[in-house]
C-alpha positions in Angstrom: -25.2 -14.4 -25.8 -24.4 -17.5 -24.3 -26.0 -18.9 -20.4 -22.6 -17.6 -19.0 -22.3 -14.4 -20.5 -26.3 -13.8 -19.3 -25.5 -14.7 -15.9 -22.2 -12.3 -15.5 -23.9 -9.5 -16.8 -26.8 -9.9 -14.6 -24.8 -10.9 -11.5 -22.4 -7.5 -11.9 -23.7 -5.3 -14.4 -27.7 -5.3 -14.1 -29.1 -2.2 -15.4 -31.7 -1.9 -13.3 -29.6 -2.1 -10.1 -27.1 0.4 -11.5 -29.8 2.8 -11.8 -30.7 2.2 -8.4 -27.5 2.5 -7.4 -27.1 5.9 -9.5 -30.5 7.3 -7.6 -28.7 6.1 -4.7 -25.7 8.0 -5.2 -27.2 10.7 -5.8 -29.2 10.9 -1.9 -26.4 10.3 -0.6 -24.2 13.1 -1.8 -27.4 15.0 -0.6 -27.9 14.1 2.7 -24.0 14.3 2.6 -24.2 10.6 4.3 -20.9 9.3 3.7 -17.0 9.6 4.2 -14.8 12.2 2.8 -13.0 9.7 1.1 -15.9 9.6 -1.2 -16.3 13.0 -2.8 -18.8 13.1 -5.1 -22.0 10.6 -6.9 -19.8 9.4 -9.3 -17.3 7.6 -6.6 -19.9 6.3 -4.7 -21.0 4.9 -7.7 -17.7 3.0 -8.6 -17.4 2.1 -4.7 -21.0 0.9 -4.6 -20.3 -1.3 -8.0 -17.3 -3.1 -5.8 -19.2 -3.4 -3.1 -21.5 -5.2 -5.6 -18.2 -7.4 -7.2 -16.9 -8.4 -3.2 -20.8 -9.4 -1.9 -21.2 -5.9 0.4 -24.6 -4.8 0.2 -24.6 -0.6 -0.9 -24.6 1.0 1.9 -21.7 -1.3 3.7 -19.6 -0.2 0.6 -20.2 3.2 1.3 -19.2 2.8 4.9 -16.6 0.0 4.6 -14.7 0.7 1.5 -12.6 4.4 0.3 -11.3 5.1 -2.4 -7.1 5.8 -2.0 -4.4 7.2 -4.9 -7.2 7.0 -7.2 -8.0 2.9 -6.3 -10.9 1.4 -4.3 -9.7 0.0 -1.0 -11.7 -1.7 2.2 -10.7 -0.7 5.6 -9.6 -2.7 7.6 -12.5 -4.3 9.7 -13.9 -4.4 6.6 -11.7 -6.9 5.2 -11.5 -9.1 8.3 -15.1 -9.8 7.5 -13.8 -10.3 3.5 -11.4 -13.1 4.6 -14.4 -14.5 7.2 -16.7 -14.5 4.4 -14.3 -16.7 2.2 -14.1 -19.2 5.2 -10.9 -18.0 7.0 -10.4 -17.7 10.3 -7.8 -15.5 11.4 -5.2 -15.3 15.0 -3.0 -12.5 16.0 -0.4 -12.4 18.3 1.8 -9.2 19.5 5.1 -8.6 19.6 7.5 -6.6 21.6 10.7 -6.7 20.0 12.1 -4.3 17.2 9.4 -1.4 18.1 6.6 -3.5 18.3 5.2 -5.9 15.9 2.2 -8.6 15.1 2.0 -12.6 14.2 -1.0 -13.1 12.2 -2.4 -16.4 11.0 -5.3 -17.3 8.7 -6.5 -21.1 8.2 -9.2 -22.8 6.3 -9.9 -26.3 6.3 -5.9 -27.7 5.5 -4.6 -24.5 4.7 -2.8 -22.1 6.8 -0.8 -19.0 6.3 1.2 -16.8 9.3 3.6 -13.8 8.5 4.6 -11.0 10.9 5.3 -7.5 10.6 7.2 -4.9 12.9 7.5 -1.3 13.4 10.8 -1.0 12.5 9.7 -3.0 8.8 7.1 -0.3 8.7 9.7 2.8 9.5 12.0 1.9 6.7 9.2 1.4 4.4 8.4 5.0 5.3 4.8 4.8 6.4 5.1 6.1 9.8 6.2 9.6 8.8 5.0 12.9 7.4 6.2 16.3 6.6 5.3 18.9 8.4 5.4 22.5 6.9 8.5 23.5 8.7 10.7 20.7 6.1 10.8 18.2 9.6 9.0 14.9 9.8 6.8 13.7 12.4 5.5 10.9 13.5 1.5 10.2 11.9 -1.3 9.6 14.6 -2.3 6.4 13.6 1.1 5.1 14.4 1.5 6.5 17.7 2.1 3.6 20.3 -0.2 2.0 21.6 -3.8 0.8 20.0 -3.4 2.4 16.9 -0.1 0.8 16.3 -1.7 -2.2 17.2 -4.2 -2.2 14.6 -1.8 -0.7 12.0 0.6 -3.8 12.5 -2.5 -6.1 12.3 -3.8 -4.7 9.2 -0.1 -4.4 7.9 0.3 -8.3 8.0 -3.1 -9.2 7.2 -2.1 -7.4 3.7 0.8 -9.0 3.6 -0.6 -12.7 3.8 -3.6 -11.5 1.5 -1.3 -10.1 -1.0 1.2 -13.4 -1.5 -1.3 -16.2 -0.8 -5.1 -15.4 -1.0 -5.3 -12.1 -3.4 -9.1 -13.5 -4.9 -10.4 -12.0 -1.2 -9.5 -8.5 -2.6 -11.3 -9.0 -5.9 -10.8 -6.1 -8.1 -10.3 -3.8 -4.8 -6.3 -2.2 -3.5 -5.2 -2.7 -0.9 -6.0 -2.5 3.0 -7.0 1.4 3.3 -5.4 2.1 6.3 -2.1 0.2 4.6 -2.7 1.9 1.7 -3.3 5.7 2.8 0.6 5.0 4.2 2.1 4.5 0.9 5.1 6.4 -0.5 4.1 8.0 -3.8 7.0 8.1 -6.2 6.7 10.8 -8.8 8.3 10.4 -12.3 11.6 12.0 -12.6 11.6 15.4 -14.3 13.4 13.8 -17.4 10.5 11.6 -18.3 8.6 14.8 -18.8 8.4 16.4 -21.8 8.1 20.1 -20.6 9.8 23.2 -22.6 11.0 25.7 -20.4 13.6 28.1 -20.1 17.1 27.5 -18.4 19.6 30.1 -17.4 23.2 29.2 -18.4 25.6 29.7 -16.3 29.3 30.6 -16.7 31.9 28.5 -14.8 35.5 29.6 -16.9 37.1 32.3 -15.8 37.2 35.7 -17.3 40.5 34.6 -19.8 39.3 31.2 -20.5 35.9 33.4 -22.1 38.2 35.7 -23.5 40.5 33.6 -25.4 37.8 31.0 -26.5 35.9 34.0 -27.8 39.2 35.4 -30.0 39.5 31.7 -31.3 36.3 31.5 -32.6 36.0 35.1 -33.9 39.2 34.1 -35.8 37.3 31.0 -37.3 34.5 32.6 -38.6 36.3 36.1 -39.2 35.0 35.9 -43.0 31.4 34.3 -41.9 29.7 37.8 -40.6 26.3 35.7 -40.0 28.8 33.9 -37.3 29.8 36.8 -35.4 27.9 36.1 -32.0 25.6 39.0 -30.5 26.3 40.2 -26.8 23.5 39.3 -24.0 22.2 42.5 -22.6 24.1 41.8 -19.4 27.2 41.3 -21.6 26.6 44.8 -23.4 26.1 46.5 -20.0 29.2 45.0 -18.4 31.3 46.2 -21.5 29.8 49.7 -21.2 30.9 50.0 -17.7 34.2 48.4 -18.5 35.0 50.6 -21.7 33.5 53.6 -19.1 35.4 52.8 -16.2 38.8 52.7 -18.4 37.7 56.1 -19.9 37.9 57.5 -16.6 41.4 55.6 -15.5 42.4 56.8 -18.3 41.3 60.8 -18.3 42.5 60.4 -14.6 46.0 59.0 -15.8 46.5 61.7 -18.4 45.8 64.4 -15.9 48.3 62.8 -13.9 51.0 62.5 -15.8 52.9 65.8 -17.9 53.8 65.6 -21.0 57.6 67.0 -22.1 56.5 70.2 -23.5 54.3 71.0 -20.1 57.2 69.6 -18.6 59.2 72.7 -20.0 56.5 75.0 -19.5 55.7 74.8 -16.5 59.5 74.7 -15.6 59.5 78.0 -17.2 57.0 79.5 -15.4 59.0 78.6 -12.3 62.4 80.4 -14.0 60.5 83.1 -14.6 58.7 83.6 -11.5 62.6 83.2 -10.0 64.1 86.1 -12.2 60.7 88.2 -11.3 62.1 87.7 -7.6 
């Protein structure tokens, strides 16, 4: 192992501060001494670790850094003092226009970097809304106007700027947490998913366009018994109750309706009950 080697394993992945860390972890979920972003020892573990990688001693990574969709992220005062600790100094300035919105600058020694962001850039991005249970959306709290839109549009363009011109402030951490916690998760369509399931067909001809393209293929496999299609259930049950139903028209008809030879009887019957009179 060469002197560079030994001093990034020491500086990041010292043994015997990761089992300090571990007993650490473990208090803590004890004592039940930090966020509910951080569930369990194991997270606090991986957030302590970062906290290690961006210079936070453990228990300021417990308290300034959460872990959101699955990705280790400082808050937001916690990455102002990030960027101060890299030498930045950083100016905001509030706007009024298009629902609100903030200037931010950050400059170091010849360098300086100024974006802006507004409420209405925020509202088409969809972070400013949630679904309620009802199906309706509502606005979220921390973007009710007033100081907590205020320090959602600060930290808004403060991850802008980080994001396009000094990402190495982040190191291997996301994205502003109260930025992040906004995002719109976009789930994989259902075609990318290789799930077996059944499906119900449904029948859009009419009654004659079934009946005719059923006759044509009967008559194409008429020699191929194999071929001859099986009736659904449904199909069996509606033919019952058709065959049934044209039973009974029929009975109904023939009741109806004399033949020639009742015809004559019955006009007998009539004679005779005439010649009786």
């Amino acid at each position: 192992m060469n002197e560079s080697n030994a001093l990034t394993v020491d500086a990041y992945l010292n043994p015997e501060r990761w089992l300090q860390m571990e007993k650490l972890a473990t208090s803590l979920v004890q004592s039940r001494a930090f966020p509910k972003s951080i569930q369990n020892a194991a997270q606090a573990l991986v957030v302590m670790q970062a906290g290690v990688e961006m210079g936070l001693k453990p228990l300021e990574a417990i308290n300034g850094l959460a872990i959101i969709n699955g990705v280790v992220s400082p808050w937001g005062k916690t990455t102002v003092r990030l960027l101060k600790n890299h030498g930045w100094k950083i100016k905001y300035q509030m706007l009024n226009e298009r629902g609100g919105g903030c200037r931010a600058t950050i400059s170091k020694d010849d360098e300086t970097y100024t974006d802006e962001l507004y409420f209405d850039q925020a509202v088409k991005s969809k972070w400013t809304e949630m679904k309620l249970q009802n199906g309706s959306y509502a606005l979220k709290p921390g973007w009710y106007e007033g100081a907590n839109r205020e320090m959602k549009l600060r930290y808004g363009v403060l991850s802008k700027i980080i994001k396009t011109y000094v990402p190495e402030v982040m190191g291997s951490a996301g994205d502003i947490a109260e930025i992040a916690e906004d995002y719109v998760i976009v789930e994989e369509p259902a075609s990318d998913i290789n799930v077996t399931h059944k499906t119900t067909e449904v029948m859009t001809s009419t009654p004659d366009e079934r009946k005719a393209g059923l006759q044509e293929f009967l008559e194409k496999n008429k020699n191929n018994p194999k071929a001859q299609p099986k009736p659904a259930k449904t199909e069996k049950k509606a033919q019952k109750n058709v065959e049934n139903t044209s039973n009974s028209e029929q009975k109904e008809a023939e009741s109806n309706e004399s033949t020639p030879d009742q015809a004559e009887a019955i006009e007998g019957e009539i004679v005779t009950d005439e010649s009786k009179e």
